[in-house]
N, CA, C and O atoms as a GROMACS GRO file, in nm:
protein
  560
    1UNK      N    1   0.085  -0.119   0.000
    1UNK     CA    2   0.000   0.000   0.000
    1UNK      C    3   0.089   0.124   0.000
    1UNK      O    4   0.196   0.130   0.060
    2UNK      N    5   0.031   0.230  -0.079
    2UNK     CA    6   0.136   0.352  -0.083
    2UNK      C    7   0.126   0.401   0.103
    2UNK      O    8   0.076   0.357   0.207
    3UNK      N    9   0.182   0.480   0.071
    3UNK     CA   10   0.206   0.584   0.202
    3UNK      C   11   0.020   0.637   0.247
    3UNK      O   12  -0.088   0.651   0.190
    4UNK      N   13   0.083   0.652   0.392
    4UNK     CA   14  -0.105   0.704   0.410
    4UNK      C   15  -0.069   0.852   0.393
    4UNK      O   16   0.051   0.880   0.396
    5UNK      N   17  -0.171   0.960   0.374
    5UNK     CA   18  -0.128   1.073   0.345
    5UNK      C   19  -0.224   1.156   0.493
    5UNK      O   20  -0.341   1.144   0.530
    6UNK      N   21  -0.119   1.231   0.540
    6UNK     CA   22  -0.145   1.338   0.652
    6UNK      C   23  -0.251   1.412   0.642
    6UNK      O   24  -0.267   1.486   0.545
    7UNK      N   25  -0.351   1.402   0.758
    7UNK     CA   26  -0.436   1.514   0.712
    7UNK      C   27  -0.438   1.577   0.843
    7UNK      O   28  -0.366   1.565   0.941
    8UNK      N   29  -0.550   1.654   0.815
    8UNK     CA   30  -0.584   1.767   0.929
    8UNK      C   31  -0.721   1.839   0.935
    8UNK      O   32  -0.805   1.775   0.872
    9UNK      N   33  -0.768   1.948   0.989
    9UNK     CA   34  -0.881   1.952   0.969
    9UNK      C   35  -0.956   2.040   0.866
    9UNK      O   36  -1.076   2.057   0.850
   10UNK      N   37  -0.833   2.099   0.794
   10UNK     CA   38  -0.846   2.149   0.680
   10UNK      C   39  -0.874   2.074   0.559
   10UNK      O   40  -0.960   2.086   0.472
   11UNK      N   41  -0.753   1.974   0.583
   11UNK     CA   42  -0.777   1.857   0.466
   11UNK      C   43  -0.864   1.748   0.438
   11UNK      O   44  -0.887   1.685   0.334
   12UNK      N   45  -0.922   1.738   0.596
   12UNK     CA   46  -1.068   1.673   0.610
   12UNK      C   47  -1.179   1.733   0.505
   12UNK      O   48  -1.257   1.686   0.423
   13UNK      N   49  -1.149   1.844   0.547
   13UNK     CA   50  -1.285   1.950   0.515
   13UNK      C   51  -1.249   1.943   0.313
   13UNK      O   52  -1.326   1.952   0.218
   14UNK      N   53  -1.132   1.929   0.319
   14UNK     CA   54  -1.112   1.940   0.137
   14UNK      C   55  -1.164   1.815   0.094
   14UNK      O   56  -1.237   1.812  -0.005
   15UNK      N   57  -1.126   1.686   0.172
   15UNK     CA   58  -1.144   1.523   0.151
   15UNK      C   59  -1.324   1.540   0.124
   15UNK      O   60  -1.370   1.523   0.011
   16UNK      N   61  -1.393   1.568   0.217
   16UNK     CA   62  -1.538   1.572   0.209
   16UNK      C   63  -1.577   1.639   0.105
   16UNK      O   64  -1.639   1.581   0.016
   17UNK      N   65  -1.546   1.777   0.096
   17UNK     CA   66  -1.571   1.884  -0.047
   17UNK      C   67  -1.554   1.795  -0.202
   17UNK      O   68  -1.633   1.804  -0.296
   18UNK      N   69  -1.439   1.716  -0.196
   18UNK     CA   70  -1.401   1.645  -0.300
   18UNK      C   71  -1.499   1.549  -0.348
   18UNK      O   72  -1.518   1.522  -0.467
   19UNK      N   73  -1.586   1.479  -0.209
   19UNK     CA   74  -1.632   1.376  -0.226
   19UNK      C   75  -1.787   1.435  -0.241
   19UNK      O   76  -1.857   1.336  -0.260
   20UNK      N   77  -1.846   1.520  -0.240
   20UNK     CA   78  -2.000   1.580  -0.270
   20UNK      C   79  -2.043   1.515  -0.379
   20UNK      O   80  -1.975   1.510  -0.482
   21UNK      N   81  -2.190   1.447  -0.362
   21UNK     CA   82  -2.240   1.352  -0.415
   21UNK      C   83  -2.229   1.208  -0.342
   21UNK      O   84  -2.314   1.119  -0.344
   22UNK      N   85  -2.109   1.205  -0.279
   22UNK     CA   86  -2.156   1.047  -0.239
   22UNK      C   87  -2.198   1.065  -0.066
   22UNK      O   88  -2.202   1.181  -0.026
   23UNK      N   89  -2.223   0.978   0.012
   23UNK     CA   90  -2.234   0.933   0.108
   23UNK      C   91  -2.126   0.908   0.146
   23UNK      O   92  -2.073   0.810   0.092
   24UNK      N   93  -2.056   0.972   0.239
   24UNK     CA   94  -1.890   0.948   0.342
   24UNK      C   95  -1.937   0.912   0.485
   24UNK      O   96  -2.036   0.947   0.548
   25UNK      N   97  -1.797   0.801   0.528
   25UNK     CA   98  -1.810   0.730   0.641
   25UNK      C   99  -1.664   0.730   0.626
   25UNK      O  100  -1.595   0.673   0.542
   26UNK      N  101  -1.622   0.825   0.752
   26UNK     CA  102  -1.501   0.907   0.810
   26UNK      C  103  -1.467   0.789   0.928
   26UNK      O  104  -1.558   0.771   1.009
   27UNK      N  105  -1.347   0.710   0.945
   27UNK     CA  106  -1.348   0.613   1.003
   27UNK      C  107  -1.211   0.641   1.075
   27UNK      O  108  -1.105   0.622   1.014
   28UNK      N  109  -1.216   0.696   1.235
   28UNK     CA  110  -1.079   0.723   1.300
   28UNK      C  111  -1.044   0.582   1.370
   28UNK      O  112  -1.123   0.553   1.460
   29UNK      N  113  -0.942   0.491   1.346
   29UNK     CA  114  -0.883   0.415   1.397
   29UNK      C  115  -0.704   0.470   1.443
   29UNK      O  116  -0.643   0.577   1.437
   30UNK      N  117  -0.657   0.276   1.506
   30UNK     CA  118  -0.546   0.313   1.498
   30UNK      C  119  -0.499   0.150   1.530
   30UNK      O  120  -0.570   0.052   1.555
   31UNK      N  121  -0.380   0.161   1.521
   31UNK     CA  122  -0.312  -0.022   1.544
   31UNK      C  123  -0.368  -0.035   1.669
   31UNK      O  124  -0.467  -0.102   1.639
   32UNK      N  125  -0.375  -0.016   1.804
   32UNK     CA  126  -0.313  -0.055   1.912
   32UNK      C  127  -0.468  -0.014   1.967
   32UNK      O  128  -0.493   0.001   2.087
   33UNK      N  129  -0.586   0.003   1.837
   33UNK     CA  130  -0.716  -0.010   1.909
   33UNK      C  131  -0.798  -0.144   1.883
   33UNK      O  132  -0.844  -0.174   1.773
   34UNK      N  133  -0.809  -0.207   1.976
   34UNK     CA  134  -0.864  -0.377   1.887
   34UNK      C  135  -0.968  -0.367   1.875
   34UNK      O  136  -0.996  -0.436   1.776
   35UNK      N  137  -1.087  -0.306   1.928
   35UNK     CA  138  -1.181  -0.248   1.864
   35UNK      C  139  -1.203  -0.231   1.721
   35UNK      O  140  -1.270  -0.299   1.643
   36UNK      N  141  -1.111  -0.097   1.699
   36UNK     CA  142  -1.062  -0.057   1.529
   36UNK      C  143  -1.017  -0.196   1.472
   36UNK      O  144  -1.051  -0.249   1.366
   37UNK      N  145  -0.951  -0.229   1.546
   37UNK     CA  146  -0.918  -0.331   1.397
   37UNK      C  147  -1.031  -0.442   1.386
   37UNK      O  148  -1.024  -0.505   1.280
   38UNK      N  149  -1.100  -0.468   1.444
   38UNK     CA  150  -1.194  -0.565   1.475
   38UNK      C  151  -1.297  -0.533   1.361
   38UNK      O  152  -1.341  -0.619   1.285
   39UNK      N  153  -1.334  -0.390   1.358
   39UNK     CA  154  -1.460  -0.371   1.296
   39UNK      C  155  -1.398  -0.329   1.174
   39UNK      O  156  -1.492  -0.354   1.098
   40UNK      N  157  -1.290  -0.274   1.087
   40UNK     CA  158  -1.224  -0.272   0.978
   40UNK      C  159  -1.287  -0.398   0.870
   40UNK      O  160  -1.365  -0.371   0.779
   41UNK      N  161  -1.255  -0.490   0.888
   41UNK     CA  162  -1.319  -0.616   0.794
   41UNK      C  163  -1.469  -0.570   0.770
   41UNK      O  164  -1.487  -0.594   0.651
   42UNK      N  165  -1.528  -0.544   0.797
   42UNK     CA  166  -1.672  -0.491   0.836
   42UNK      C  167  -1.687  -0.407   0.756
   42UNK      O  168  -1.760  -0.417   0.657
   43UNK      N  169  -1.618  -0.308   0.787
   43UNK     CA  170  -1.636  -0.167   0.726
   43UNK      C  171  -1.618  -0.181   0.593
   43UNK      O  172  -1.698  -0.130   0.514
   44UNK      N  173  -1.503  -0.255   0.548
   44UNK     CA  174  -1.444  -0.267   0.436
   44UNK      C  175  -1.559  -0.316   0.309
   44UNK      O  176  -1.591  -0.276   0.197
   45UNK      N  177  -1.602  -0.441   0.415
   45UNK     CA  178  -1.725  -0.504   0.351
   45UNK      C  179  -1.860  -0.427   0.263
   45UNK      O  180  -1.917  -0.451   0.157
   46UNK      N  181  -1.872  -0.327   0.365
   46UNK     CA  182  -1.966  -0.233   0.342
   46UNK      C  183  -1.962  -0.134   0.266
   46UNK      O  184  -2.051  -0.081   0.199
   47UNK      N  185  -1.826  -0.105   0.282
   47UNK     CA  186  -1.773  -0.022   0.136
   47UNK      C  187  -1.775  -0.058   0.001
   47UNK      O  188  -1.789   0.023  -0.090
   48UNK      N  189  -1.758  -0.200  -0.015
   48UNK     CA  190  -1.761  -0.304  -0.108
   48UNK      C  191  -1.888  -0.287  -0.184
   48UNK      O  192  -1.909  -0.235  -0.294
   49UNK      N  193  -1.978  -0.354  -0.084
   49UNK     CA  194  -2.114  -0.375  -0.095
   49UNK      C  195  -2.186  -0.272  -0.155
   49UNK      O  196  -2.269  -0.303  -0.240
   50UNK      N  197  -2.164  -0.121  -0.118
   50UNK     CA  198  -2.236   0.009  -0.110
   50UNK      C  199  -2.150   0.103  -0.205
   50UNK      O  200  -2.190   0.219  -0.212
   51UNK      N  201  -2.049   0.074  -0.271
   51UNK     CA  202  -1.988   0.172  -0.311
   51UNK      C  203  -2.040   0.240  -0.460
   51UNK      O  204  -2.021   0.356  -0.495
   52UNK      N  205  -2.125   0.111  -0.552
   52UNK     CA  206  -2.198   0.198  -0.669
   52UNK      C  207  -2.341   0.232  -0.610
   52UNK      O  208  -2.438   0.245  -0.684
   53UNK      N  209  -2.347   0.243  -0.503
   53UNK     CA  210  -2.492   0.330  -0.456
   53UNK      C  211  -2.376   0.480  -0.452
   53UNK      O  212  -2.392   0.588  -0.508
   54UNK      N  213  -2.297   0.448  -0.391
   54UNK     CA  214  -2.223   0.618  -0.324
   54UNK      C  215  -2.150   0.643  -0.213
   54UNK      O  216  -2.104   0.751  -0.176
   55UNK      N  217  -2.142   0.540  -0.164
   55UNK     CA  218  -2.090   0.532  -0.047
   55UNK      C  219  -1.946   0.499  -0.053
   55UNK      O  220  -1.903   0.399  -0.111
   56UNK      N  221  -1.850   0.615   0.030
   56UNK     CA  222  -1.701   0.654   0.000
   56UNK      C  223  -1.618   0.603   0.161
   56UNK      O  224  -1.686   0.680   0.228
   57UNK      N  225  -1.572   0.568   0.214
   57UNK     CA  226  -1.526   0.517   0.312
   57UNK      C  227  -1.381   0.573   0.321
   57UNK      O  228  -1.278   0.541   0.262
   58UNK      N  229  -1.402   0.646   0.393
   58UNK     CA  230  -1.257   0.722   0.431
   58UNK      C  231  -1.188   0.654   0.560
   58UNK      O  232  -1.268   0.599   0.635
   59UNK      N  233  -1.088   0.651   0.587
   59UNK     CA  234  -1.045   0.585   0.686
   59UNK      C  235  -0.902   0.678   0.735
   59UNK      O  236  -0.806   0.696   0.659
   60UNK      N  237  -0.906   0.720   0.848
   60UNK     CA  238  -0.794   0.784   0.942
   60UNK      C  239  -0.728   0.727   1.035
   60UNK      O  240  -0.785   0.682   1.135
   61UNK      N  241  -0.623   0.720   1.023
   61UNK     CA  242  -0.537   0.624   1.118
   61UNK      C  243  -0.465   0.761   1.236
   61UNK      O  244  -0.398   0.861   1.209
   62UNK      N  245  -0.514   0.709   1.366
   62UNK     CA  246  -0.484   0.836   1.469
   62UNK      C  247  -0.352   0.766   1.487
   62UNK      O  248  -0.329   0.812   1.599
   63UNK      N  249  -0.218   0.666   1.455
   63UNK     CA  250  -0.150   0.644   1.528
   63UNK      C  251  -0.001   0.696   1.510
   63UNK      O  252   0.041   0.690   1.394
   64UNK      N  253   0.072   0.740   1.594
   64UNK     CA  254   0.200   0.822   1.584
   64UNK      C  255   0.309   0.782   1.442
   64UNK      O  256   0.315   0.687   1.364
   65UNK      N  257   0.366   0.875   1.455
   65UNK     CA  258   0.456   0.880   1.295
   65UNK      C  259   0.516   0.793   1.315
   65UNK      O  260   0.544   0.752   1.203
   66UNK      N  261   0.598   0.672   1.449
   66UNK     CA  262   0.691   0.546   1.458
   66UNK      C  263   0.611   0.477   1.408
   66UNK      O  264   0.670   0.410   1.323
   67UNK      N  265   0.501   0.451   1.411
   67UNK     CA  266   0.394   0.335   1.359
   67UNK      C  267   0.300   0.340   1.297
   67UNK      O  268   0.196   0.274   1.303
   68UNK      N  269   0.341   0.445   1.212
   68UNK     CA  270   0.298   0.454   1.034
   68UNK      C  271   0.298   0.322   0.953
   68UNK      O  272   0.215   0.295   0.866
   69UNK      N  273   0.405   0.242   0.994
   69UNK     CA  274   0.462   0.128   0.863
   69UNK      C  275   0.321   0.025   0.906
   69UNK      O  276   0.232  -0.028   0.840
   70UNK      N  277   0.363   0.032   1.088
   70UNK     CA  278   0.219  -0.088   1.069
   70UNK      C  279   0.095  -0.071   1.071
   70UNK      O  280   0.022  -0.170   1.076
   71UNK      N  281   0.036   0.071   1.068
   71UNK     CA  282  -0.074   0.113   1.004
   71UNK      C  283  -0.124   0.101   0.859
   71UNK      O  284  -0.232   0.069   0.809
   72UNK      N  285   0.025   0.149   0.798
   72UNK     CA  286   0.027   0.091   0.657
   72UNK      C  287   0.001  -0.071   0.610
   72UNK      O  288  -0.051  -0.112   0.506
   73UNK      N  289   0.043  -0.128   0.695
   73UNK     CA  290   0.045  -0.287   0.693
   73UNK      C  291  -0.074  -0.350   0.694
   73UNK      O  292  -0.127  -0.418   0.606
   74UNK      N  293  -0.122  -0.314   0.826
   74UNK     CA  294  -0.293  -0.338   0.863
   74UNK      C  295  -0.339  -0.308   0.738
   74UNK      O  296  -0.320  -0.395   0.653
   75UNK      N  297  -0.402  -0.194   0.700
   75UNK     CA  298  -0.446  -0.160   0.614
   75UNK      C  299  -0.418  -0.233   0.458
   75UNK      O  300  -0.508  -0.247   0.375
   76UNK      N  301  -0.302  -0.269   0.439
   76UNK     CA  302  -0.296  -0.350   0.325
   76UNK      C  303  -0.350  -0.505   0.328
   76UNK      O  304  -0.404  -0.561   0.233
   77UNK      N  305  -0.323  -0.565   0.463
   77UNK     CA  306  -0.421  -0.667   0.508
   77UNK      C  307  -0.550  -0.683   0.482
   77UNK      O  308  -0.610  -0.778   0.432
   78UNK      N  309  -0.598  -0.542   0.534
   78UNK     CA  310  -0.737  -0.550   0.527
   78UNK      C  311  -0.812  -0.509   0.398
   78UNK      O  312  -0.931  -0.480   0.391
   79UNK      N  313  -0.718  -0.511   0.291
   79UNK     CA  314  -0.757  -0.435   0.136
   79UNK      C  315  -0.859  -0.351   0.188
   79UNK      O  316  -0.979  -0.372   0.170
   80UNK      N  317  -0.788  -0.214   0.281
   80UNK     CA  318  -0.865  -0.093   0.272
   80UNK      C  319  -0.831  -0.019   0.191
   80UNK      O  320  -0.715   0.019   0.177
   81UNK      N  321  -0.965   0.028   0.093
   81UNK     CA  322  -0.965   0.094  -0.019
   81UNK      C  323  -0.879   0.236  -0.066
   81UNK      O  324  -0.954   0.326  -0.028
   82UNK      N  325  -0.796   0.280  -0.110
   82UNK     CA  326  -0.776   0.416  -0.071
   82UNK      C  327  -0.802   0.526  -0.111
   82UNK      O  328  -0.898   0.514  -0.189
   83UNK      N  329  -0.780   0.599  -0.105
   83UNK     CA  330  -0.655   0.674  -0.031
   83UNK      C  331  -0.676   0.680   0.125
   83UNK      O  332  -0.782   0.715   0.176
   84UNK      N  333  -0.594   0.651   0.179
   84UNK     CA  334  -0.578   0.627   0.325
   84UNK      C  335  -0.506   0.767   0.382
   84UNK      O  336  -0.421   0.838   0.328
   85UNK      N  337  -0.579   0.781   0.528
   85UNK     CA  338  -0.541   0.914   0.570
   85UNK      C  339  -0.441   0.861   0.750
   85UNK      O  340  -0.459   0.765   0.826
   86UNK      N  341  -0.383   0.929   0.753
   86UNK     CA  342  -0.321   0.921   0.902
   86UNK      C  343  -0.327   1.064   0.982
   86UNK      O  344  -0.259   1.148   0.923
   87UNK      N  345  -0.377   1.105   1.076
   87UNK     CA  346  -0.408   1.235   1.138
   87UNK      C  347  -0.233   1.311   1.192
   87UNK      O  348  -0.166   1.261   1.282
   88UNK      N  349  -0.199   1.412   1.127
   88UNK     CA  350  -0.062   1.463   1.170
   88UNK      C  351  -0.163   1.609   1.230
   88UNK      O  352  -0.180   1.690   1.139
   89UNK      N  353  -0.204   1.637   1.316
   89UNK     CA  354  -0.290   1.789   1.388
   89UNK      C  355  -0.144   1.855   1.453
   89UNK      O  356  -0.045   1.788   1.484
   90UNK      N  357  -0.157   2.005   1.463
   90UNK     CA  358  -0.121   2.071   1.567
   90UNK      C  359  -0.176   2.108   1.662
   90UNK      O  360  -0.099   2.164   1.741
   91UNK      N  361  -0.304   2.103   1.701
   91UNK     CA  362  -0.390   2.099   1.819
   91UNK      C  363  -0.508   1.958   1.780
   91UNK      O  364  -0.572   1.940   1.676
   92UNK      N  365  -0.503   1.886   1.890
   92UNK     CA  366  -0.614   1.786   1.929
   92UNK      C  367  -0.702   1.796   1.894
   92UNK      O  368  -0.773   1.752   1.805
   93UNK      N  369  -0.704   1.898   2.011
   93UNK     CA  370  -0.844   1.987   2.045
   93UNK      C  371  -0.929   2.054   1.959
   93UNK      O  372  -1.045   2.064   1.996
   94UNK      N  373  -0.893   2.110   1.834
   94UNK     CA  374  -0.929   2.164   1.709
   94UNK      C  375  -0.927   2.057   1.645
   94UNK      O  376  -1.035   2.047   1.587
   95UNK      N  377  -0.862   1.971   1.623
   95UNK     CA  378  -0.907   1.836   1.478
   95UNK      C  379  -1.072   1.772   1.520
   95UNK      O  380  -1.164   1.759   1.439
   96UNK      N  381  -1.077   1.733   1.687
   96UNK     CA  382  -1.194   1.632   1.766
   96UNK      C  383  -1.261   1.776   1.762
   96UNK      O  384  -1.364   1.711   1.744
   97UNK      N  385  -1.298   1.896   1.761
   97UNK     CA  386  -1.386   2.003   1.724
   97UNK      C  387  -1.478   2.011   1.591
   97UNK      O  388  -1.600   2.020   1.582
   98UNK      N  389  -1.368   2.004   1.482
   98UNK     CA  390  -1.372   1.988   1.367
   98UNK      C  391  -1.498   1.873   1.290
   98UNK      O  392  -1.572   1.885   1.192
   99UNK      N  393  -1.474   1.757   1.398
   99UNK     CA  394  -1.530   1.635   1.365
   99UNK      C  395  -1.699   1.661   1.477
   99UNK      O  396  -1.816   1.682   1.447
  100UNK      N  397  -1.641   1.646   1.582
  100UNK     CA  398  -1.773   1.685   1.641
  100UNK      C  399  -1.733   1.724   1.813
  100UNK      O  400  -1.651   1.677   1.893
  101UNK      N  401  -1.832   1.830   1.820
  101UNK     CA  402  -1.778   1.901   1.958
  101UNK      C  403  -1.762   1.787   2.082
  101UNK      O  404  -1.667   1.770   2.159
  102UNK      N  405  -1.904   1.709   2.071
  102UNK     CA  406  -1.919   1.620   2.169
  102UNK      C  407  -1.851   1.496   2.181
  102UNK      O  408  -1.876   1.408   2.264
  103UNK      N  409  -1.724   1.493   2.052
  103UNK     CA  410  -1.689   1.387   2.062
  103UNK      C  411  -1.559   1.422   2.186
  103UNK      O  412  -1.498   1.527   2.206
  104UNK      N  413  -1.548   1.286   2.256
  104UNK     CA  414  -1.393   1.307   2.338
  104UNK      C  415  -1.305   1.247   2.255
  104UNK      O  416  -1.219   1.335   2.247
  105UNK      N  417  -1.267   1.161   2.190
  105UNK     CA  418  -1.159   1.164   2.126
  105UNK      C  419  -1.110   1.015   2.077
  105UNK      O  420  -1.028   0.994   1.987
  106UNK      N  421  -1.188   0.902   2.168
  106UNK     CA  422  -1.217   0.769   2.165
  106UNK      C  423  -1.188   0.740   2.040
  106UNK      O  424  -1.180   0.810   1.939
  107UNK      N  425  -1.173   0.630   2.058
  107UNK     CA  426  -1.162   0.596   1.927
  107UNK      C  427  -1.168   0.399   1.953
  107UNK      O  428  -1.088   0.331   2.017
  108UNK      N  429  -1.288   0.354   1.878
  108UNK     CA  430  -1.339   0.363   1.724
  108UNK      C  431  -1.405   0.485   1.719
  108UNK      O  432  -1.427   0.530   1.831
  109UNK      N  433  -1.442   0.551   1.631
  109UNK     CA  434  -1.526   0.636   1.586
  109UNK      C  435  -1.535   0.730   1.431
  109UNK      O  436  -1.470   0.816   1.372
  110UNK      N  437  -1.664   0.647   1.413
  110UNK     CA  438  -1.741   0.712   1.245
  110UNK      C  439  -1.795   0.854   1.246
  110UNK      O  440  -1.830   0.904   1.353
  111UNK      N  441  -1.801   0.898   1.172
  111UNK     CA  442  -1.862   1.031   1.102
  111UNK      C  443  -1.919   0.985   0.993
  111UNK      O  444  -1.857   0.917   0.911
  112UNK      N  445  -2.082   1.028   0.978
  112UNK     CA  446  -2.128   0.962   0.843
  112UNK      C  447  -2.232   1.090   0.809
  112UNK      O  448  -2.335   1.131   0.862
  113UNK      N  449  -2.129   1.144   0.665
  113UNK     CA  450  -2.178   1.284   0.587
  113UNK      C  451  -2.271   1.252   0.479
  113UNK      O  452  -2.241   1.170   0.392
  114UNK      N  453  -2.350   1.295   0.481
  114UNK     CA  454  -2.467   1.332   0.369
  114UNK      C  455  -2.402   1.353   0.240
  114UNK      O  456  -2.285   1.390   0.243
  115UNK      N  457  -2.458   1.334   0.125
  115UNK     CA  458  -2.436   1.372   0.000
  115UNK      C  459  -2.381   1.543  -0.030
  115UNK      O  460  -2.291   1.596  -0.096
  116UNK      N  461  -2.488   1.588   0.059
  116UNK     CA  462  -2.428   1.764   0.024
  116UNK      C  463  -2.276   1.783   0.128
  116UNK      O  464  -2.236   1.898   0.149
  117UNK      N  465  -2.207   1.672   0.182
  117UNK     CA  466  -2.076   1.655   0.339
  117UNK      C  467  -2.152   1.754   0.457
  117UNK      O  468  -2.101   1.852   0.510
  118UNK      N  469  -2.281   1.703   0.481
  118UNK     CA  470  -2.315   1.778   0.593
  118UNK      C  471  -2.336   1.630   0.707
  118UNK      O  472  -2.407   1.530   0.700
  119UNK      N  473  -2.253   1.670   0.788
  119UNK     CA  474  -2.224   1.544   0.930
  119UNK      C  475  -2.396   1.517   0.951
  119UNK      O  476  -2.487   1.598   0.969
  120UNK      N  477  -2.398   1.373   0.940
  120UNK     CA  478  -2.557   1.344   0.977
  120UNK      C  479  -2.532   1.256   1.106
  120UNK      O  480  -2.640   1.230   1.158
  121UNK      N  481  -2.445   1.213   1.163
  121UNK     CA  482  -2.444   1.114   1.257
  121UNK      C  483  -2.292   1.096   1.274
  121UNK      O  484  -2.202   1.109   1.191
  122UNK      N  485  -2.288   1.056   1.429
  122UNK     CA  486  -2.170   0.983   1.479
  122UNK      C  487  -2.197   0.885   1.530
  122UNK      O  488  -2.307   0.854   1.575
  123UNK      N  489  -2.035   0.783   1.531
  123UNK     CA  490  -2.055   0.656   1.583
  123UNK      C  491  -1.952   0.629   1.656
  123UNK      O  492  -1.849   0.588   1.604
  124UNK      N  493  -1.960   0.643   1.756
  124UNK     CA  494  -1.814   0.661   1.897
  124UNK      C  495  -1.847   0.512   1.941
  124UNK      O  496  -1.955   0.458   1.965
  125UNK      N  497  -1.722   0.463   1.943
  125UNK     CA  498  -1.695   0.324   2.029
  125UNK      C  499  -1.708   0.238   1.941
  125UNK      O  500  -1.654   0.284   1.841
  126UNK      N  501  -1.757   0.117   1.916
  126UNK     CA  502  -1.777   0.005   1.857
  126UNK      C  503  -1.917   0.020   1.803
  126UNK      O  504  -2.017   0.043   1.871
  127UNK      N  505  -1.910   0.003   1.677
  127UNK     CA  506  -2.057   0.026   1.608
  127UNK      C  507  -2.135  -0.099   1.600
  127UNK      O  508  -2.075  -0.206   1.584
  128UNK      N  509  -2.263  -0.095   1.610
  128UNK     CA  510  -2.359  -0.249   1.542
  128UNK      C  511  -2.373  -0.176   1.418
  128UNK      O  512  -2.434  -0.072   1.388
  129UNK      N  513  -2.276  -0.286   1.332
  129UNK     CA  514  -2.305  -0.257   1.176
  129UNK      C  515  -2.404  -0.260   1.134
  129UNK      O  516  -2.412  -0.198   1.027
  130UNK      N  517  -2.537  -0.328   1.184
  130UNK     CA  518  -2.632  -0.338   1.128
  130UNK      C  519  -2.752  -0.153   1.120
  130UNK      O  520  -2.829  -0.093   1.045
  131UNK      N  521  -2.680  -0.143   1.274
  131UNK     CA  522  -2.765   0.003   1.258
  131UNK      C  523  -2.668   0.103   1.157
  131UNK      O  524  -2.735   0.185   1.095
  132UNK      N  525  -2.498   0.109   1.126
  132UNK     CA  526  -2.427   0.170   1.098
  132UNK      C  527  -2.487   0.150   0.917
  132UNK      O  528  -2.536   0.254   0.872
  133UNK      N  529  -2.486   0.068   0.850
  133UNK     CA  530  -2.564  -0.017   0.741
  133UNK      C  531  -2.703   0.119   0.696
  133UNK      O  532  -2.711   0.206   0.610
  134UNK      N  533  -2.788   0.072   0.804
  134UNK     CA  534  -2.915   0.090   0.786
  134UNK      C  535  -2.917   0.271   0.759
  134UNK      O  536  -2.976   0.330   0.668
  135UNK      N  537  -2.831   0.331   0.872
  135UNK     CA  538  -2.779   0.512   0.882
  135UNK      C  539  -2.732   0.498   0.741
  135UNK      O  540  -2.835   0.542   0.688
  136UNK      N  541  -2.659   0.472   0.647
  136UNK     CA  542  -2.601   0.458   0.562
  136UNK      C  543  -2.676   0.420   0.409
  136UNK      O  544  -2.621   0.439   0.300
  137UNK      N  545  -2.784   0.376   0.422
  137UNK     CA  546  -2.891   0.276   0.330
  137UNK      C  547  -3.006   0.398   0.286
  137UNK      O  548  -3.055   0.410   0.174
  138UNK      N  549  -3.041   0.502   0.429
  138UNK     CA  550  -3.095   0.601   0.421
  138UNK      C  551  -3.058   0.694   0.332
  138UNK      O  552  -3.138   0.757   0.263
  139UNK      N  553  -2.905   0.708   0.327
  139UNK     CA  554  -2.876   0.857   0.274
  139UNK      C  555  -2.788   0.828   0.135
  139UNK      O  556  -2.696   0.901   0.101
  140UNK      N  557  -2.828   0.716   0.064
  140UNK     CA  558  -2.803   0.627  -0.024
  140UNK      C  559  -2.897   0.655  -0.130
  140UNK      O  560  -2.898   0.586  -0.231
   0.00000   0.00000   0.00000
């Protein structure tokens, strides 16, 4: 898999702009969350499944620049689709703003944007795909 490419909350905001018209599902993981990696196969699936309806599956890897390679790795495991993002912020506090005020910072956690990239829902912690699916089937 190439390199994941750095974003931020600028480049979020360009990633979504880019993607108007489809349905985005903003996916913050990281190696050392087993959670995240747990529900990845899943996600992937669903991306699969949903992607000539519209549905774009972005995926952010929160984990530090030493363990880029095995973020990169995971991810090639899991034939996640790309372009793959890894979060490089200068404030926290402004990127988890950006995404949603109420979020703390947890991670698993989805963002799932509307066709026009207007945030319709979050999904903090471990999702039931089936409701994550169904949020997703709606705005499809």
């Amino acid at each position: 898999m190439e390199r994941l490419s750095p974003l931020d909350e600028s480049i979020l905001q360009q990633v979504l702009k880019s993607n108007r018209g489809n349905v985005v599902l903003v996916n913050l993981w990281a190696t050392w969350c087993a959670p995240c990696r747990e529900e990845m196969p899943a996600l992937v699936a669903l991306q699969s499944r949903l992607a000539s309806k519209g549905l774009k599956l972005v995926t952010v890897s929160a984990d530090e620049p030493e363990d880029e390679a095995s973020a990169r790795q995971f991810l090639s495991e899991q034939k996640v689709p790309s372009p793959a993002y890894i979060k490089r912020v200068e404030n926290d506090e402004k990127f988890i703003e950006s995404l949603d005020p109420k979020w703390s910072g947890a991670l698993p956690a989805s963002f799932l944007y509307d066709r026009n990239g207007r945030k319709v829902r979050a999904f903090i912690g471990e999702v039931d795909m089936k409701e994550l699916e169904a949020a997703i089937r709606k705005l499809l």
